[in-house]
N, C-alpha and C positions, 0 to 999 in steps of 0.2 A: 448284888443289886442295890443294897442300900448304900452305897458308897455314892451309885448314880445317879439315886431319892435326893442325898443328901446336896452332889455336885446340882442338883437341877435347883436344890431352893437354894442355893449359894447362888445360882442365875439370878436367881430373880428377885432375893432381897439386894446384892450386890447393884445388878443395873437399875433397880430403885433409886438409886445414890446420884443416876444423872441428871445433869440440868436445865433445863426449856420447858416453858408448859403445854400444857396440851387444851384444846378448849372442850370443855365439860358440856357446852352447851350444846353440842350437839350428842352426845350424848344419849338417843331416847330409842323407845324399843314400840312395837308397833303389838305381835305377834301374841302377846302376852295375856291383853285384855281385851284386844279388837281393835284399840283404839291407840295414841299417840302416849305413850307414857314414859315419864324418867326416868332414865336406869336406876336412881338413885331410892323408885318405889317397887324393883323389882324385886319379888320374892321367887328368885331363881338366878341361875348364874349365865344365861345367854352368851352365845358364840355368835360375833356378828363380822359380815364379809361386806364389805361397801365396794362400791364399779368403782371408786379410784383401785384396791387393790384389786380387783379382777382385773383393769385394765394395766396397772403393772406389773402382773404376774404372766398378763398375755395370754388367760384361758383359750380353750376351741371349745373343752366340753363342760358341762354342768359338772360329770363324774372328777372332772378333774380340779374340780373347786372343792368338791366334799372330802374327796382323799386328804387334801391337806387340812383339813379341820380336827384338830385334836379329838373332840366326842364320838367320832365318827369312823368306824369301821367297814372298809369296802371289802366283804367278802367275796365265797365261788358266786360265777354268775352276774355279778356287780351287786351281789344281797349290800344293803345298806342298814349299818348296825349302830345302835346305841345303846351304853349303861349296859352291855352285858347281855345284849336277849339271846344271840347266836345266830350265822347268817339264814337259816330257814324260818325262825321262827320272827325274826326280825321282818320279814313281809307282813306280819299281822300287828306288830308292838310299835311300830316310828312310821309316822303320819305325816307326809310329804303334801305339802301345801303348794298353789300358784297364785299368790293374791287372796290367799286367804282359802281358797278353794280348794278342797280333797281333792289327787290325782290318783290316789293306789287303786289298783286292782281290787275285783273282786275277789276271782281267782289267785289264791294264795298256794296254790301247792302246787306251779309251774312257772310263775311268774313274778319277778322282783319288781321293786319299784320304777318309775319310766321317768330317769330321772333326765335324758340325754334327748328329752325330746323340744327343750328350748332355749336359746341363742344366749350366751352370755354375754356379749356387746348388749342385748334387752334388760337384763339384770339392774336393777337399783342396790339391793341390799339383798342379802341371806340372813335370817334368822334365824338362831339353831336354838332351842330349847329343849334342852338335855331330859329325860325323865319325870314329862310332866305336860299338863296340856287337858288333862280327861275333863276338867267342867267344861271350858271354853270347845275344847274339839272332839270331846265323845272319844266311842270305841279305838283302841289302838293307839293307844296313847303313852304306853307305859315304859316304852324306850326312851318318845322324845317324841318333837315336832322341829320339820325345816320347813320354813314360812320363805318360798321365793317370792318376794317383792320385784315388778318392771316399774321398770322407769315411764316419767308421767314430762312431759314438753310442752313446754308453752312457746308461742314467737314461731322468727323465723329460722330454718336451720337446716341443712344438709351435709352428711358426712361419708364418708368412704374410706375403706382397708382393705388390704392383702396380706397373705401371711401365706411363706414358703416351709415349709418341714421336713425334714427326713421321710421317706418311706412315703413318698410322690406326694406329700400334705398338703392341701391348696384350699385354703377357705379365705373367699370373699364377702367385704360386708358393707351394704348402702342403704343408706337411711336419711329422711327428709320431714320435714313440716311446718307448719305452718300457723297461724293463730287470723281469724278472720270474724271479724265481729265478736261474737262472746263464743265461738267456735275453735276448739283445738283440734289439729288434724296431725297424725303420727303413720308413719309408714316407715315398715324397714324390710329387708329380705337378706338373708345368709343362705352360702351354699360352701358344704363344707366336706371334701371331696379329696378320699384318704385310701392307700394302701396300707395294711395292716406292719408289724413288725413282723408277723408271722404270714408267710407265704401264701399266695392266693386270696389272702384275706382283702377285704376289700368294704370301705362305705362309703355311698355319694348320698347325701342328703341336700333337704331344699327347706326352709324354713321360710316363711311369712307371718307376720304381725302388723295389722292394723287398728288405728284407736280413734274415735270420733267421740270429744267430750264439750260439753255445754255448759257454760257456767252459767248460773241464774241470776247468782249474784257471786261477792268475793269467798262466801264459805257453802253454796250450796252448787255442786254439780252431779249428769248425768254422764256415763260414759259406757261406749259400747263399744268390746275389744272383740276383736276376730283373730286367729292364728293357725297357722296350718301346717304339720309336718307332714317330709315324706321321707323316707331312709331305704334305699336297695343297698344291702349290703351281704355279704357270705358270711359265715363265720368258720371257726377253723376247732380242729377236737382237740381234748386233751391228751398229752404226750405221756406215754410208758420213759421210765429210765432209760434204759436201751436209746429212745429217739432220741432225747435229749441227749444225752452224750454224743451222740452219729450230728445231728445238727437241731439244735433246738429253736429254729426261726422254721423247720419244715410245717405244714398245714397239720398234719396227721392223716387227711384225704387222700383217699385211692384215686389213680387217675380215673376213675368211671363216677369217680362223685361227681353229681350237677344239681348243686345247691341254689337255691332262691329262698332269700327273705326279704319281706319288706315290714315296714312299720307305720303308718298314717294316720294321724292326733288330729283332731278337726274341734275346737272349741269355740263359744263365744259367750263373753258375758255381760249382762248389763249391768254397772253397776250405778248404786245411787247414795251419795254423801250428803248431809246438808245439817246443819247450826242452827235449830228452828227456832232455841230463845238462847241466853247467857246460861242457863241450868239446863237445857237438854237438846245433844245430839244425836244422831240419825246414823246405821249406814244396810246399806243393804244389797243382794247379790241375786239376781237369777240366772242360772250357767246350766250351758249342758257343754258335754265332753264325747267325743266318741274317736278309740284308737282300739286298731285292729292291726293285728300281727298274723304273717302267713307266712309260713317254711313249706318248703317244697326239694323233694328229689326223687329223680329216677335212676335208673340204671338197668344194665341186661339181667332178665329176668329167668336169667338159664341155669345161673349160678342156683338160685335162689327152690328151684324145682327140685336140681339136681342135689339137691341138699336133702330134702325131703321127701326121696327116692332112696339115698342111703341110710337117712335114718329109719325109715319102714324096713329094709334089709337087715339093717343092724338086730332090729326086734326080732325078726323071725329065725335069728341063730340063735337067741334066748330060751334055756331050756323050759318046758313044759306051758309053751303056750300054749292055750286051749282051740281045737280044730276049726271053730267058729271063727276067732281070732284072724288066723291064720290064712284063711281064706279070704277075709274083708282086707289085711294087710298087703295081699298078693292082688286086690281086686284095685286094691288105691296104688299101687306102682303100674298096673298095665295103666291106668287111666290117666296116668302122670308121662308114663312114657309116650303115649297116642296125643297126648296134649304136646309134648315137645316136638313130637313127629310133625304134625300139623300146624305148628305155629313156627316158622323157623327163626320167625324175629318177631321178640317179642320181649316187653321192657316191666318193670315192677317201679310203680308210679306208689309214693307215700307222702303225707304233709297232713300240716296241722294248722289251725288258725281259731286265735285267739281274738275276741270283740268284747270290747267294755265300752259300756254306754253309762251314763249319770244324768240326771235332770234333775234339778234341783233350783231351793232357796232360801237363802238367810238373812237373816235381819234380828239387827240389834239395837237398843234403845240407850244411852248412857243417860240418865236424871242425875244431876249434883244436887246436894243437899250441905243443910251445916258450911262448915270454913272448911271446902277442898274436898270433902267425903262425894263417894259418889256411888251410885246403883245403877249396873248394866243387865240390865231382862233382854235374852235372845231366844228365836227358836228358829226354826227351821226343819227340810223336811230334804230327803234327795232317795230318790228313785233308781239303782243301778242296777243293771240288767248284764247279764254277764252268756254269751255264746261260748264253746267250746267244741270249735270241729277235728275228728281225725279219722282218718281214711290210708285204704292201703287197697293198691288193684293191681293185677294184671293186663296189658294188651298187648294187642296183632298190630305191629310197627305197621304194616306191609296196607289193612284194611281200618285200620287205626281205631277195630271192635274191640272192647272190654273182653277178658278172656275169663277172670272171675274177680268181684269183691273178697276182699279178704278180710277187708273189717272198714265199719263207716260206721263212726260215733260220731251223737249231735247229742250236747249236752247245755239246753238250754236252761238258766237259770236269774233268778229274780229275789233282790234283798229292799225294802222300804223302810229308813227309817225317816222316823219323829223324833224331835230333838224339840225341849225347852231348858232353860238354865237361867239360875241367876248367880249374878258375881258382886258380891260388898265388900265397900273397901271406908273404912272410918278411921279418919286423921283425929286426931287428939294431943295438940304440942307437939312432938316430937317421936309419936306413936301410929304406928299404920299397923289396925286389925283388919286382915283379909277372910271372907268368908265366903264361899262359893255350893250349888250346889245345882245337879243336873238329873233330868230325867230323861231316858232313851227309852223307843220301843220300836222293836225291827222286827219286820214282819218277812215272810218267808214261802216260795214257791218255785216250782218248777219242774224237769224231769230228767231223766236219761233215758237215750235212744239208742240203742245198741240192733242195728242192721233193722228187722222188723219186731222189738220184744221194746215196750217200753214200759217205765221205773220210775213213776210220779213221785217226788217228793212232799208229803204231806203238806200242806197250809200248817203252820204257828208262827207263832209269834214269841219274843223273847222281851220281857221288862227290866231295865238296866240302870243304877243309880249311880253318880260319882258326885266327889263332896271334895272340898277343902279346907283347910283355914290354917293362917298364917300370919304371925308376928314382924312387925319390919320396925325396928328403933334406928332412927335419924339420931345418930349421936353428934353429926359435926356438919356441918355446911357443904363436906364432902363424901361423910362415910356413912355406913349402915352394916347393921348385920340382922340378919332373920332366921326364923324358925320356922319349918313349912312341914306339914302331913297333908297328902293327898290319897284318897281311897278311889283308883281306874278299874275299868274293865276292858274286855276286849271280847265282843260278839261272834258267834264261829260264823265262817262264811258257806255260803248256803252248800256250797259241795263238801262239807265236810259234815253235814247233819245226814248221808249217807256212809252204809257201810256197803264191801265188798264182800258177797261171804262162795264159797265153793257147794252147792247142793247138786246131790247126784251128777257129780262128775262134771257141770257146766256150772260159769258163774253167775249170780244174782247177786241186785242189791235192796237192800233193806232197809229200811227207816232207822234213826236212833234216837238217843234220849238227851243227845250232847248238851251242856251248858255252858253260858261264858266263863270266862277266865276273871278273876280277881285279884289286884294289887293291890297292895298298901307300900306308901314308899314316905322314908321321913328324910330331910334335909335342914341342914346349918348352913348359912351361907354368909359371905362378906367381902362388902365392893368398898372403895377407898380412892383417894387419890392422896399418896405420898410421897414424898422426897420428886416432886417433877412425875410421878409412874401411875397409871393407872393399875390398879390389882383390885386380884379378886380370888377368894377361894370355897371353898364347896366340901362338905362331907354327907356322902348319903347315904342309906338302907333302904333295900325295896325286898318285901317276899312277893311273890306271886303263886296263889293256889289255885286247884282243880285246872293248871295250865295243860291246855290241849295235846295231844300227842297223837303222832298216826302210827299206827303198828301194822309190819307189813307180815304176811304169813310168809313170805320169801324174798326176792327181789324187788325191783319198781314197778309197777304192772300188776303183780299176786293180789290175792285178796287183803284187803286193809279192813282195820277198824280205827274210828276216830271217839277216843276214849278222855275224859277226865281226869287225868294220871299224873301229873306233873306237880311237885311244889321245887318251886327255886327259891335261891337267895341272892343276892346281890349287894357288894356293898364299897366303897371308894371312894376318892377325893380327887379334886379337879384343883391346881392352880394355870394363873396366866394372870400374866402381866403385860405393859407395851410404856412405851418412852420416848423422846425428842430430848435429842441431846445437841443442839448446835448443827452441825452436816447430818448428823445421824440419828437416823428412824430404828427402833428395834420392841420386836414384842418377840412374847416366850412364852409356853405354855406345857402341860405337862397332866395326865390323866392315868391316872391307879383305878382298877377294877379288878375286883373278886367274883367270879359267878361261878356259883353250886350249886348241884342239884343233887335235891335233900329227900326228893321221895319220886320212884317211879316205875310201872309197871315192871321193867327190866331191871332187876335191883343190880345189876352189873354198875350201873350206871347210877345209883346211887352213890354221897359220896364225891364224884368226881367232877373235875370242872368241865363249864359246859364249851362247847364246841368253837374252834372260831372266835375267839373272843380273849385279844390279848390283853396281858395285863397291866401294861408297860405302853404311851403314846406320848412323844414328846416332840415337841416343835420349836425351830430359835428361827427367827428372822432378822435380817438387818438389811437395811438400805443407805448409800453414802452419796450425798450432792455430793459432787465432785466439781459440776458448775451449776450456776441456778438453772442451766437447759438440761445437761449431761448426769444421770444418774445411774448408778449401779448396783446390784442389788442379788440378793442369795439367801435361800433357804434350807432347814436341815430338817428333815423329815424322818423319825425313828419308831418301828411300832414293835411290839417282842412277838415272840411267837406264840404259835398257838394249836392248839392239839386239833388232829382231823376227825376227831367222833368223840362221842358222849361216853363212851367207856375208855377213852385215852391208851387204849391199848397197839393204834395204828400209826403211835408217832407223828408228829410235830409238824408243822410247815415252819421253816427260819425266819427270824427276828429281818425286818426289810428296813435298808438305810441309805435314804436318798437326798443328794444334795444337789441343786439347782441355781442355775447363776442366770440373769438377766439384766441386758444394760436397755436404754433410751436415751435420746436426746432429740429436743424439741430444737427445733429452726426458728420457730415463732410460735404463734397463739394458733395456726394454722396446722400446721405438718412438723409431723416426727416421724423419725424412725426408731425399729427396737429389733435387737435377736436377742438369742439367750440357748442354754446348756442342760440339755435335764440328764441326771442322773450323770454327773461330772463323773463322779468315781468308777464310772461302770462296775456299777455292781449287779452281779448275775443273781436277782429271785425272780418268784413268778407270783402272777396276779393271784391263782389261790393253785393250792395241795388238794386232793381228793382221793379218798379210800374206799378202793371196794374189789372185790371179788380176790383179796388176798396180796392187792397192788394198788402202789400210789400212780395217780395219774398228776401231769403238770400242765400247767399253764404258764410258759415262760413272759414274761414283761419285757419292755424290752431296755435294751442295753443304752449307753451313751446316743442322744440322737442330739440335733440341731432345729433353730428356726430363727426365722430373720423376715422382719415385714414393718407396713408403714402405715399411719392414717393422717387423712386430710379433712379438715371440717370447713366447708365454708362460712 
C-alpha cells in the first residue's frame, strides 16, 4: 500500500507541473459560516461539486454525485459515511443539508439519510465539509456536513432533456422562467423512470420545484421555494453466495412477493437575505419538511399458519413437558387447524411507514467590525416530530374480514431543539483568529403503542455546548495554512432514550438515563495555488466518548439497550488537487482513514477497526477538448475494502474500482448531445457486504451499462 500513498502524491505534486491558470476568484465557499467566504479564510478543507461538473458527468441521482466524492463513504443501505463513523452510526454523525436546512431523519436506527429525493439538474453547488460543522450546525456533526446548494435564476429562460440508459432508464427534464418587474419566477419538473440492474427492481419518481423571489432592492430579497417528491419504487433482497454465483441480477423475491414502496418529500421555505448597512448582514429561513415512507406486502397466509402448527408439534415430542403445557399446545393447533378449515383463502398482510415532519427557523446576523473582522450571532429553534408505524394481519380474501392482528405498533415521537451560537473571526495582517461557540437544548417526548399497552417516554431535556477556535496564516496572496480544534456532540434521538427489556416472559419498555455523545477533533490544513494547480491538504484526530451503542440480547427485534459504551478514535489525511493544462482539465484526490475502537461494552471489539470504513479512497479525473464543441472525458474511482462488523472476524467486502468515460458535443449555445460508459472494466463488486446469521449476504452493482441523451435551452 505505500508504494500506492507514494504513486498517488507523485499524481499530484507531478501534474502541479502543468500549465494554464485557473481563476481563484471564484473560488469561495458558502456552507462554512452561513455566509459567502473565500476559500482562502477557510479553516477546513471542503469538497466542492459545481452543475458544470454535475452536468458533465450527466448525474440522474444525488447518490451518485456523493459516491464520487473522495470524503465520502456510500455504505449497506445507501448509509452515507464520513472521517470514519461507520455506515450505522454514520445516520447520527454527517448532517445532510438543503440550502442550509437539516434534511436527516429523526429515526436513526432504520433510516439513512434521504439523499435521492432531489433533482440534480436543480443543483448549484455541493458543499462537503469533512469532520466539522458543530458551532454553525449543532448536533451530528462530527463526520461532516453536505450543504446542497439550488440554483437561483434571473431573466428569461426555458430548457429541456432526455436521457436513455441501460436497464429501461428514461429521465426527463423541463424547466422555465422568467424575471417580471422586481419578481423572479422558477419552475422545473423531473420524472425519472428506471428498472433496476437487479431483476423486478423497479423506480418511477416525479419531482417538482418551484421558487417565487422579490427583490427590494439589488442586495436585499425574499424567496419562497416549494418542492415535491414522489418515488414508487420495489426493492430487491440481498443475495446468499449460492445466488450469486446461479445469477446475480436475480431479485432474491419469491414469486408470491408483492412489494409496494413509496416515498413523498413535501417542503417549503421562506427565505430572506438583505445588506441592511456596509457592516451588517442578514439572512434568515422558515421551512417545514414532511417525507413519509411506506412498504407494504402480502402473500398467502397458509404457509405462514402451517408453520406455526408444526412448530406447536415440534414442542410436544420435547421430553418432560409439563401436562398444563401440553394441553394449551394441543388447544392452539386444533384452533389453528379450524382457522385454516374456515378461511380457505386467506392472505398475511405486513408494512411499515415511516413520517418525519420539521418546522422550524433560523436566523443569522453577520456585524463587521475593525479592517475585515467580523461577528455572526445565530439561533434558531426546529420542531421534529417523528411517526413510526408497523403492523402485521391476517384475512378472508373471500369476505375481505381481518382474521387476526398479529402486531400494530405506532410509535409516536417528538425532539425540540433551541439553538444559539456565536462565530468570530479577527483579521490582523496576515492573521485570521477563528472563535466560535454554541449553545443547544433538546427537549423530549412521546410514547410506544404496542397493540392496547402504551410506554410514555418521559419529558427531559438535554443541554449541549460545542466551541471552536482556529488559526488561519495568509502567507502569500494565494496560500494559507491553519490549525483548527473543534469540541461536537451528537444528541440521542428520542427512540433510543428507551430500552427493550423481557419481564415475565412478555416485552416491556423502560425509560433510561442515556447521554450525548462527545468529540473533540484537531486539524492542520493547507490550500495553495502552485505551479498553474490548486492543492490542498489536511491531517486530522478526532476521539469520540460515551458514543452511543445499541445492544441487542439476540437478533433485530430482541430486547435492546441504548447504552454509553463507546470511545473511538480516528485519525488521516486528505490530499487533492485540480489543473488546466491547455485541452486538458484534470483533478486528483486521495483520502487515508484509521478508525478504532478503543473501549466498548463488547471487549471482542475493542482494539479492532470499525466497520464499513475503508482506508484507502482515491479519485483521478481528466477531461480533453478535442474541439471547443467536442469534449471527452473519464474518471477512476478506487475505495479499499473494508471489514463487515466491529469484531472483524466476518471478513471483508473487496476493494471496488470503477472507471467511467463520457463524451459531449455542443451544436451551438442551444443543443448538445452526450452518452457515456460506467464501469468500462466491468468490474463485478456489490453495493455493500452484510453479515449475519453465519452468512454473507450481497448486494451486487451492477456491471458495464450505457447512456446517451441531449439538452436544449432556449
Amino acid at each position: 500500500m505505500k508504494k500506492v500513498v507514494f504513486g498517488i502524491c507523485s499524481i499530484l505534486i507531478s501534474s502541479a507541473m502543468l500549465g494554464a491558470e485557473i481563476d481563484l476568484g471564484t473560488q469561495n465557499i458558502y456552507s462554512e459560516t452561513g455566509f459567502e467566504t473565500s476559500l482562502r479564510s477557510s479553516v477546513s478543507s471542503p469538497y466542492i461539486v459545481t452543475s458544470k461538473e454535475i452536468k458533465e458527468k450527466h448525474y440522474t441521482r444525488v447518490s451518485e454525485i456523493l459516491r464520487d466524492i473522495p470524503h465520502i463513504y456510500i455504505g449497506p443501505g445507501g448509509s452515507v459515511d464520513m472521517r470514519g463513523q461507520g455506515s450505522a452510526h454514520a445516520r447520527t454523525t454527517v448532517q445532510l443539508l438543503i440550502d442550509g436546512v437539516p434534511a436527516n431523519f429523526l429515526d436513526t436506527s432504520h433510516i439513512n439519510l434521504p439523499i435521492d429525493t432531489l433533482n440534480p439538474e436543480d443543483i448549484k453547488r455541493i458543499e462537503v465539509i469533512p469532520g466539522g460543522g458543530a458551532v454553525l450546525y449543532g448536533s451530528g456533526t462530527s463526520g461532516g456536513v453536505i450543504n446542497i446548494i439550488t440554483k437561483k435564476y434571473t431573466g428569461n429562460y426555458a430548457k429541456a432533456s432526455y436521457q436513455i440508459g441501460s436497464y429501461h432508464n428514461h429521465k426527463y427534464d423541463v424547466a422555465a422562467g422568467t424575471s417580471l418587474g422586481n419578481f423572479d419566477i422558477n419552475l422545473s419538473y423531473s420524472k425519472n423512470n428506471r428498472d433496476g440492474y437487479r431483476k423486478k427492481a423497479f423506480s418511477d419518481s416525479d419531482f417538482f420545484s418551484g421558487k417565487l423571489r422579490y427583490h427590494f432592492n439589488p442586495t436585499d430579497s425574499l424567496e419562497f421555494k416549494y418542492s415535491y417528491f414522489d418515488n414508487k419504487f420495489r426493492g430487491v433482497k440481498s443475495l446468499t453466495r449460492e445466488q450469486v454465483e446461479k445469477d446475480r441480477r436475480q431479485s432474491g423475491l419469491s414469486p408470491e412477493d408483492n412489494l409496494k414502496n413509496t416515498i413523498r418529500k413535501e417542503e417549503w421555505n421562506l427565505t430572506y437575505d438583505a445588506k441592511w448597512t456596509s457592516w451588517l448582514e442578514h439572512k434568515s429561513n422558515l421551512f417545514y419538511q414532511s417525507t413519509e415512507i411506506k412498504s407494504s406486502e402480502y402473500e398467502d397466509a397458509l404457509p405462514f399458519y402451517q408453520y406455526q402448527i408444526s412448530s406447536y408439534q415440534k414442542m410436544l415430542t420435547m421430553p418432560g413437558i409439563p401436562p398444563m403445557m401440553q394441553a394449551q399446545l394441543k388447544k392452539q393447533i386444533k384452533a389453528l387447524q379450524n382457522l385454516i378449515t374456515s378461511n380457505p383463502r386467506m392472505e398475511l398482510h405486513q408494512g411499515s411507514r415511516f413520517k418525519d415532519q420539521k418546522f422550524g427557523f433560523k436566523m443569522k446576523n453577520k456585524f463587521k467590525y475593525g479592517e475585515n473582522s467580523d461577528f455572526i450571532l445565530g439561533l434558531g429553534y426546529i420542531h421534529n416530530k417523528m411517526d413510526r408505524d408497523s403492523w402485521a394481519y391476517t384475512k378472508n380474501t373471500q369476505t375481505n374480514q381481518t382474521i387476526a392482528t398479529l402486531t400494530n405498533t405506532k410509535i409516536p415521537l417528538n425532539k425540540k431543539t433551541f439553538e444559539i451560537f456565536g462565530l468570530n473571526t479577527y483579521r490582523h495582517n496576515n492573521w485570521e483568529f477563528v472563535q466560535g461557540l454554541r449553545f443547544e437544548k433538546a427537549k423530549y417526548n412521546g410514547k410506544r403503542q404496542y397493540k392496547n399497552l402504551e410506554y410514555p417516554l418521559k419529558d427531559r431535556s438535554m443541554n449541549n455546548v460545542a466551541a471552536n477556535l482556529a488559526v488561519n496564516y495568509l502567507y502569500s496572496d494565494t496560500g494559507n495554512v491553519y490549525v483548527k480544534y473543534e469540541r461536537g456532540f451528537t444528541s440521542p434521538a428520542p427512540a433510543q432514550l428507551m430500552d427493550k427489556i423481557r419481564k415475565g416472559g412478555v416485552n416491556d419498555y423502560v425509560n433510561n438515563d442515556l447521554k450525548s455523545e462527545k468529540s473533540n477533533s484537531f486539524e492542520v490544513g493547507w490550500n495553495d495555488y502552485l505551479f498553474h494547480s490548486l492543492v490542498s491538504a489536511d491531517v486530522f484526530f478526532s476521539e469520540t466518548k460515551d458514543e452511543i451503542s445499541t445492544i441487542f440480547s439476540g437478533g433485530h427485534g430482541t430486547a435492546f439497550s441504548n447504552l454509553n459504551l463507546g470511545q473511538t478514535k480516528r485519525y488521516g489525511f486528505d490530499l487533492k488537487a485540480s489543473q488546466v493544462f491547455q485541452k486538458w482539465t484534470f483533478s486528483e484526490a486521495y483520502s487515508y482513514i484509521h478508525a478504532k475502537i478503543v473501549k466498548d461494552k463488547n471487549k471482542a471489539y475493542e482494539g479492532k477497526y470499525i466497520s464499513y470504513v475503508p482506508r484507502h479512497k482515491f479519485s483521478l479525473n481528466a477531461d480533453y477538448a478535442i474541439t471547443p464543441k467536442w469534449t471527452l472525458g473519464g474518471e477512476y474511482q478506487y475505495s479499499s475494502s473494508v471489514y463487515l462488523d466491529n469484531a472483524n472476524k466476518n471478513g471483508k467486502d473487496g476493494a471496488r474500482a470503477v472507471f467511467n468515460l463520457q463524451t459531449s458535443y455542443e451544436f451551438n449555445s442551444h443543443f448538445s448531445i452526450y452518452a457515456g460508459i460506467k464501469n468500462v472494466l466491468n468490474h463485478k463488486y456489490y453495493e455493500s457486504v452484510t453479515a449475519g446469521s453465519g452468512q454473507k449476504y450481497y448486494s451486487p452493482a451492477p456491471e458495464r451499462n450505457y447512456y446517451a441523451g441531449f439538452r436544449y435551452q432556449f
